[in-house]
ROTORNU-557982 format. One record per residue: x, y, z of N, C-alpha, C, CB in turn; residue in one letter. Coordinates in steps of 0.2 Angstrom, whole numbers, plus 5000, padded with zeros to 4 digits. Glycine has a CB too. Example, Ala and Ser with C-alpha at 12.3 -4.5 7.8 and 13.67 -1.06 7.14 Angstrom:
residues 2
R  n_c1  n_c2  n_c3  ca_c1  ca_c2  ca_c3  c_c1  c_c2  c_c3  cb_c1  cb_c2  cb_c3  code
R  5066  4972  5039   5062   4978   5039  5066  4984  5039   5057   4978   5045     a
R  5064  4989  5035   5068   4995   5036  5064  5000  5039   5070   4997   5029     s
end
This chain:
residues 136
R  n_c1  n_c2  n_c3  ca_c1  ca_c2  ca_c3  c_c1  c_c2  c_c3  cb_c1  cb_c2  cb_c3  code
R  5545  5317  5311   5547   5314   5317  5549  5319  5322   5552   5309   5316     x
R  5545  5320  5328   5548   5326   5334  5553  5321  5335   5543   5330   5343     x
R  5560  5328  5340   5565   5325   5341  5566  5326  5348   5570   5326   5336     x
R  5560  5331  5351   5560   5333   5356  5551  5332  5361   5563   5340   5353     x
R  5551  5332  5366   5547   5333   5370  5545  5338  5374   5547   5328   5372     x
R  5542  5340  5374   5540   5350   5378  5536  5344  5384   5531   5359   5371     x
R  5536  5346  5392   5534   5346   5396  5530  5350  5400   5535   5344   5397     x
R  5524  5353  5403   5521   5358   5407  5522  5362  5403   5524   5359   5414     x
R  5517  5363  5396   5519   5369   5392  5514  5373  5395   5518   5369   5384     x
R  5514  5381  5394   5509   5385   5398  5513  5392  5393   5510   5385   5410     x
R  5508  5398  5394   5509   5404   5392  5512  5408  5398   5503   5408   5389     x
R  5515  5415  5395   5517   5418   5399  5511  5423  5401   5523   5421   5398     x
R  5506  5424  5399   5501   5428   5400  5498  5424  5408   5497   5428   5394     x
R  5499  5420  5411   5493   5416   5415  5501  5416  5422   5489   5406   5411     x
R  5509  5415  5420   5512   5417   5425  5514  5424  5426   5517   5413   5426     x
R  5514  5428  5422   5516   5434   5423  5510  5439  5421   5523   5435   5418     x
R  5503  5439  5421   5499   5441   5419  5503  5451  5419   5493   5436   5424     x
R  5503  5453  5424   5506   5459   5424  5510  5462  5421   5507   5459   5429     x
R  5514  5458  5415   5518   5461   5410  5515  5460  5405   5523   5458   5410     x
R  5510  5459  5402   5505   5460   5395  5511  5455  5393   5502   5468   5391     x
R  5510  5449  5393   5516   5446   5390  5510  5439  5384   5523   5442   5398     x
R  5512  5436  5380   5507   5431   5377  5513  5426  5373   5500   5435   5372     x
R  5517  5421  5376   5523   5418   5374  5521  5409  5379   5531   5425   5378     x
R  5523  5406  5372   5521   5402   5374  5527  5395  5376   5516   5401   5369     x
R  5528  5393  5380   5533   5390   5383  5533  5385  5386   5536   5394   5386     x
R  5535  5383  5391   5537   5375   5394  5540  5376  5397   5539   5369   5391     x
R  5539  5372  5403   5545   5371   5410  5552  5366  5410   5542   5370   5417     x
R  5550  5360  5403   5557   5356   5402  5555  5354  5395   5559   5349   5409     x
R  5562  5356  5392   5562   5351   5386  5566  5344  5386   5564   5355   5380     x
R  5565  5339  5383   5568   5333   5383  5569  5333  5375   5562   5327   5386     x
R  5576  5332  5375   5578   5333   5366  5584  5325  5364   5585   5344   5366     x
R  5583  5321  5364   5587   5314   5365  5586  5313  5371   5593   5314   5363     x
R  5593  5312  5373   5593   5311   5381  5597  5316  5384   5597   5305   5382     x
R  5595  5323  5381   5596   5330   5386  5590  5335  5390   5600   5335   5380     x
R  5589  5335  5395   5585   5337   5398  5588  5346  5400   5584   5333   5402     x
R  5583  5351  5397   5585   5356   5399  5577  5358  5401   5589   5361   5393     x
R  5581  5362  5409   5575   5363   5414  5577  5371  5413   5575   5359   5422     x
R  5567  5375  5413   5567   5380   5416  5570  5383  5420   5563   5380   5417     x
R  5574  5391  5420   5576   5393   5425  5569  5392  5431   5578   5399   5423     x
R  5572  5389  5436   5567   5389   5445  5569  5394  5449   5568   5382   5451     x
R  5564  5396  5453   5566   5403   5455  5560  5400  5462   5564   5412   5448     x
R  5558  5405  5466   5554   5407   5469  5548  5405  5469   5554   5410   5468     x
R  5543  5401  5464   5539   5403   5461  5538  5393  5461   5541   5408   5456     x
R  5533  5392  5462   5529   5384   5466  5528  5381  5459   5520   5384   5472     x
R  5527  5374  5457   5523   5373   5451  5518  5375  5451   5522   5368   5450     x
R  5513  5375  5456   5507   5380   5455  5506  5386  5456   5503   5380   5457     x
R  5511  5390  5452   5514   5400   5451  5512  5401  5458   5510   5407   5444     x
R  5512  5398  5464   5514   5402   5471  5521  5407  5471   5515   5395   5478     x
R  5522  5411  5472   5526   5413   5474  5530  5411  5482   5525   5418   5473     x
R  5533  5409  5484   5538   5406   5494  5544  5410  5493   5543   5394   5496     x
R  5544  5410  5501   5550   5413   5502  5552  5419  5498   5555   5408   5499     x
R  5545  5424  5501   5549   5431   5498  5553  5434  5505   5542   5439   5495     x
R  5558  5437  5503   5563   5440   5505  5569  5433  5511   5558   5447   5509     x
R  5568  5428  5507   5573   5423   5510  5574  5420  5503   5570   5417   5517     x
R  5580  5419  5502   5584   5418   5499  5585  5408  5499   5588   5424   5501     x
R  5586  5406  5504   5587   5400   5507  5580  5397  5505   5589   5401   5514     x
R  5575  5400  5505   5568   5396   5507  5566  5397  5499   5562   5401   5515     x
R  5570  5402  5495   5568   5401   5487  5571  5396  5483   5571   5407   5482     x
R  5579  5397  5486   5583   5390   5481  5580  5383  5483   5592   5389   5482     x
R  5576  5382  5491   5574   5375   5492  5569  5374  5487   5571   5374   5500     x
R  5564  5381  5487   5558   5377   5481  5562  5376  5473   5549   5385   5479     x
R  5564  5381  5472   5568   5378   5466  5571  5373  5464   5571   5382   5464     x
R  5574  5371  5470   5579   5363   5468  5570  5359  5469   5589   5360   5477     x
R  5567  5360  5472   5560   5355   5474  5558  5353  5467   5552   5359   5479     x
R  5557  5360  5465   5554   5360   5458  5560  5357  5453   5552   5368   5455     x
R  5565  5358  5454   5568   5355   5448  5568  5347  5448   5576   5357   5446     x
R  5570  5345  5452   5570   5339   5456  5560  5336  5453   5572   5340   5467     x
R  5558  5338  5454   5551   5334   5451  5552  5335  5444   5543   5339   5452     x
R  5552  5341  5441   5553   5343   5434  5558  5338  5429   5556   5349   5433     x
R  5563  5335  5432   5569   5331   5429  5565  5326  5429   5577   5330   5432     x
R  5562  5323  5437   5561   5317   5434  5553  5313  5431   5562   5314   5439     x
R  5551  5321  5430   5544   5321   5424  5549  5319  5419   5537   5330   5422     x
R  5553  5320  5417   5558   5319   5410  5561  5315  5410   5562   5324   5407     x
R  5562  5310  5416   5566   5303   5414  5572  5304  5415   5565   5301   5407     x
R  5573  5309  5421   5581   5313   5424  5580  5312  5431   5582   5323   5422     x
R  5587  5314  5434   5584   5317   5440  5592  5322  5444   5582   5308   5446     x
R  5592  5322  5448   5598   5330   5452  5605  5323  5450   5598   5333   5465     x
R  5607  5317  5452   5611   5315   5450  5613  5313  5442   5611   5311   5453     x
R  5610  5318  5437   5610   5318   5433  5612  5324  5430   5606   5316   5433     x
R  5611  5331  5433   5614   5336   5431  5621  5335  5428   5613   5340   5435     x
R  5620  5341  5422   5627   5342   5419  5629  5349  5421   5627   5340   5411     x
R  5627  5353  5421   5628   5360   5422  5621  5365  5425   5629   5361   5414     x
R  5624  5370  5429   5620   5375   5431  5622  5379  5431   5616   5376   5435     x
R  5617  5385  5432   5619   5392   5430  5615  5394  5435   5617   5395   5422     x
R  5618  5400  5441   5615   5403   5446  5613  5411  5444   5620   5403   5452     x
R  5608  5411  5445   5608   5421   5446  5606  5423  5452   5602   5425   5441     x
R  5610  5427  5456   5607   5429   5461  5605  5437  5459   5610   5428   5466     x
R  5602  5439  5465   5602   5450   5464  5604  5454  5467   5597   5453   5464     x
R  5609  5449  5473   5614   5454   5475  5616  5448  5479   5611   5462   5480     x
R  5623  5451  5480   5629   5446   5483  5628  5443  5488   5635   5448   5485     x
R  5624  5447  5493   5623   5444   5501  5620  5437  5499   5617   5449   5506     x
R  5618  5436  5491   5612   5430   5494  5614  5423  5489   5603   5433   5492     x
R  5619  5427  5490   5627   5420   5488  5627  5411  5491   5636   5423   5493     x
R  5629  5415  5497   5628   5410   5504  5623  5405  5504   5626   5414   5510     x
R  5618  5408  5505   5612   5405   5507  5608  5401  5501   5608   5409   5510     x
R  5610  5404  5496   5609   5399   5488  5613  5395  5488   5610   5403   5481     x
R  5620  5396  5488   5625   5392   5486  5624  5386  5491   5631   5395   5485     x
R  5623  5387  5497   5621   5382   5502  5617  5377  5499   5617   5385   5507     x
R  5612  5382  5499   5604   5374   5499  5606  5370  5493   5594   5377   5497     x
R  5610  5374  5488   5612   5372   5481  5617  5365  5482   5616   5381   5477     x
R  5619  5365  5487   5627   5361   5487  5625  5356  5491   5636   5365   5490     x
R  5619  5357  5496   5616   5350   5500  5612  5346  5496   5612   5352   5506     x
R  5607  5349  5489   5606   5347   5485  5607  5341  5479   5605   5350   5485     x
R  5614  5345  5478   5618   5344   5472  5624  5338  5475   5620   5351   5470     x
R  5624  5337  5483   5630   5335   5486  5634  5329  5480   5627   5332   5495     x
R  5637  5329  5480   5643   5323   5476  5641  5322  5469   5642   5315   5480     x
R  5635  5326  5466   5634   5328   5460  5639  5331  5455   5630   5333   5461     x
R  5643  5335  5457   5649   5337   5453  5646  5341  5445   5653   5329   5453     x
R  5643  5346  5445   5639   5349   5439  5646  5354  5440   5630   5352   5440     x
R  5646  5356  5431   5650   5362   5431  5644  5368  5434   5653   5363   5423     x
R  5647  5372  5435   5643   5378   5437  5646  5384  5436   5642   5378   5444     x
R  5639  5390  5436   5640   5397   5435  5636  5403  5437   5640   5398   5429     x
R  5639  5407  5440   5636   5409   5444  5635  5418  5443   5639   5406   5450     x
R  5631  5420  5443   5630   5428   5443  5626  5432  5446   5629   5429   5438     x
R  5629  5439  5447   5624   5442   5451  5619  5448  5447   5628   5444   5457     x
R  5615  5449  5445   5611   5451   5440  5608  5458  5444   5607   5444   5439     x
R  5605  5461  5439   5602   5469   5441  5593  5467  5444   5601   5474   5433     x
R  5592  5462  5441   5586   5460   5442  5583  5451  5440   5583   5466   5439     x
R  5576  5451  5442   5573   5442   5436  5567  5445  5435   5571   5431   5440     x
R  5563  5441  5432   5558   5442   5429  5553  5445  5435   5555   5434   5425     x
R  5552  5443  5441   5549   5448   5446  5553  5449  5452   5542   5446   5449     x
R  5550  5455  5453   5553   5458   5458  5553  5454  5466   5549   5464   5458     x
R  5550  5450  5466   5551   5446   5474  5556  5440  5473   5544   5442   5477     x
R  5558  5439  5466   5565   5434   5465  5571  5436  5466   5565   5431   5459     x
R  5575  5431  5470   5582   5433   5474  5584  5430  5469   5584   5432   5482     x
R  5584  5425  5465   5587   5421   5465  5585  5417  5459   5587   5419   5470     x
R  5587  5412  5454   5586   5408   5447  5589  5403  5446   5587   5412   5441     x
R  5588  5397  5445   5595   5390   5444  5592  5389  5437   5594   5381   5450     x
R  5596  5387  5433   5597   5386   5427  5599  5380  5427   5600   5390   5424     x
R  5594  5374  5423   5598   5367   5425  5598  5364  5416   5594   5360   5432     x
R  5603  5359  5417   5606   5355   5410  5607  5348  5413   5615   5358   5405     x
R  5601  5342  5412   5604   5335   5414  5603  5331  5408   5601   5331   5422     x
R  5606  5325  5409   5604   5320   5404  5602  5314  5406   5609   5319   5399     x
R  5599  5307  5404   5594   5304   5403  5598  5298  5405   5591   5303   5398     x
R  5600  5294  5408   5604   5289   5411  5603  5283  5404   5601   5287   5420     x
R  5608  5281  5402   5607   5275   5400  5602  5268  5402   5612   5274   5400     x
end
């Protein structure tokens, strides 16, 4: 019996082709009624990269994408339990934490936030890490 559901599974060889990478993964798992979403970043459901070098115009696609992603899984943003921010330098605090809190407005998620040496590419300012669950 799965206890779990993998959504939008895909290798890392076809998004990150340039890292000889071959890892096979998914952008949400659905495990009871816990949804954990893919870190979003920069990067479109259809591996467009937006919003290089704006910071503001990365976290809008990533809240876009999570926001679809949750509710492929039977979630949605008023559902979050927890996130986790990475930015890659402090300046781009602000303008994340912005689009992040117009999003999230009256949501009330614990949160965490860090500022990191780097993500997976070099045109990502920025990463949200989400945890929601499945409304009764």
């Amino acid at each position: 019996m799965t206890t779990h559901t993998r959504l939008r599974k895909f290798n890392t060889r076809d998004a990150y082709p340039e890292q000889n990478l071959d890892n096979d993964v998914c952008m949400v798992v659905r495990a009871g009624n816990t949804v954990y979403v893919r870190g979003q970043t920069a990067m479109d459901l259809d591996g467009n990269i937006v919003g290089i070098g704006d910071a503001a115009a990365q976290t809008e696609n990533a809240m876009a994408c999570a926001k679809t992603l949750l509710e492929e899984a039977g979630s949605g943003l008023g559902d979050i339990v927890k996130i986790v921010i990475y930015i890659t330098d402090r300046s781009c605090r602000d303008p994340v934490y912005r689009v992040v809190g117009k999003w999230l407005k009256g949501v009330y998620p614990v949160s965490t936030g860090l500022i990191v040496e780097g993500l997976a590419k070099p045109e990502y300012l920025m990463e949200i890490d989400i945890i929601a669950v499945i409304p009764d």
